[in-house]
N, C-alpha and C positions, 0 to 999 in steps of 0.2 A: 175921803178914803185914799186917792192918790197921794195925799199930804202925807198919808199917815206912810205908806209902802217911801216914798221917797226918803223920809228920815232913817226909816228903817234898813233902808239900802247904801245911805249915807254912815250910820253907827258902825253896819258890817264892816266896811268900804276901813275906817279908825281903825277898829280892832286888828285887823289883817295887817293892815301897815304896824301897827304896835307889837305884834307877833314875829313881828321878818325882821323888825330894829334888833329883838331880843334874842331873835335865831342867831343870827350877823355877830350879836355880842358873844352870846356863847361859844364861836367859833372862832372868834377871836382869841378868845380866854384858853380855848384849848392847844390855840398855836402858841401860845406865850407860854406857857407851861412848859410843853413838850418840847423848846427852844429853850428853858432856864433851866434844865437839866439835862444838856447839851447836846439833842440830837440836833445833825445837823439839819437845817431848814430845804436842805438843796437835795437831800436823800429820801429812799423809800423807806423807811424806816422814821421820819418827820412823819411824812404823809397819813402813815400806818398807827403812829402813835396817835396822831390827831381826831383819826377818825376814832378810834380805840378808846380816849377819853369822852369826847364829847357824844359818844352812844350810852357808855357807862354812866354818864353823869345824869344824860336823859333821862335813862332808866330808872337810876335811883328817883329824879327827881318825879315822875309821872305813873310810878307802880300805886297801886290799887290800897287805900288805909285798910286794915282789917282791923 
Protein backbone atom coordinates (compact mmCIF):
# COMPACT_ATOMS: atom_id res chain seq x y z
CA UNK A 1 0.00 0.00 0.00
CA UNK A 2 2.80 2.52 0.92
CA UNK A 3 4.30 1.49 -2.66
CA UNK A 4 1.32 2.28 -4.17
CA UNK A 5 0.85 6.28 -2.25
CA UNK A 6 4.74 6.78 -2.89
CA UNK A 7 4.30 6.36 -6.77
CA UNK A 8 1.44 8.30 -6.62
CA UNK A 9 3.15 11.09 -4.70
CA UNK A 10 6.05 10.74 -7.07
CA UNK A 11 3.63 11.12 -10.70
CA UNK A 12 2.14 14.42 -8.66
CA UNK A 13 5.66 15.53 -7.80
CA UNK A 14 6.30 15.10 -12.61
CA UNK A 15 3.16 16.79 -13.44
CA UNK A 16 3.85 19.97 -11.33
CA UNK A 17 7.17 20.30 -12.53
CA UNK A 18 5.78 19.80 -16.31
CA UNK A 19 3.10 22.63 -15.45
CA UNK A 20 5.74 25.32 -14.20
CA UNK A 21 8.20 24.44 -17.40
CA UNK A 22 4.86 25.30 -19.44
CA UNK A 23 3.79 28.37 -17.08
CA UNK A 24 7.69 29.73 -17.64
CA UNK A 25 7.20 29.00 -21.41
CA UNK A 26 4.13 31.07 -21.73
CA UNK A 27 5.49 33.91 -20.22
CA UNK A 28 8.12 33.90 -21.90
CA UNK A 29 6.20 33.95 -25.18
CA UNK A 30 4.21 36.79 -23.85
CA UNK A 31 7.43 38.93 -23.34
CA UNK A 32 8.64 38.34 -26.83
CA UNK A 33 5.70 39.37 -28.32
CA UNK A 34 4.96 42.35 -26.45
CA UNK A 35 8.89 43.33 -27.11
CA UNK A 36 8.38 42.52 -31.25
CA UNK A 37 6.00 45.18 -31.38
CA UNK A 38 8.13 47.52 -29.76
CA UNK A 39 7.12 48.29 -26.46
CA UNK A 40 9.80 48.96 -24.53
CA UNK A 41 11.04 46.15 -22.29
CA UNK A 42 12.29 48.84 -19.48
CA UNK A 43 8.56 50.48 -19.33
CA UNK A 44 5.25 50.03 -17.57
CA UNK A 45 3.64 49.68 -20.31
CA UNK A 46 5.96 46.09 -21.30
CA UNK A 47 5.01 45.08 -18.00
CA UNK A 48 1.12 45.85 -18.58
CA UNK A 49 1.22 44.40 -22.00
CA UNK A 50 2.68 41.24 -20.64
CA UNK A 51 0.48 40.58 -18.05
CA UNK A 52 -2.49 41.66 -20.50
CA UNK A 53 -1.42 38.84 -23.04
CA UNK A 54 -0.56 35.98 -21.15
CA UNK A 55 -4.20 36.24 -18.94
CA UNK A 56 -5.84 36.62 -22.41
CA UNK A 57 -4.25 33.86 -23.90
CA UNK A 58 -5.05 31.62 -20.67
CA UNK A 59 -8.29 32.43 -20.94
CA UNK A 60 -9.02 31.61 -24.19
CA UNK A 61 -6.99 28.57 -23.82
CA UNK A 62 -8.85 27.11 -20.41
CA UNK A 63 -12.55 28.39 -20.91
CA UNK A 64 -15.19 25.70 -20.53
CA UNK A 65 -16.23 23.61 -24.38
CA UNK A 66 -19.92 24.07 -24.66
Amino acid sequence: MSRILVICSFAALLLSIDTASANQSDWRQARLACADVGIDPGSAAFGQCVIDLYYSLWNAQNEPER
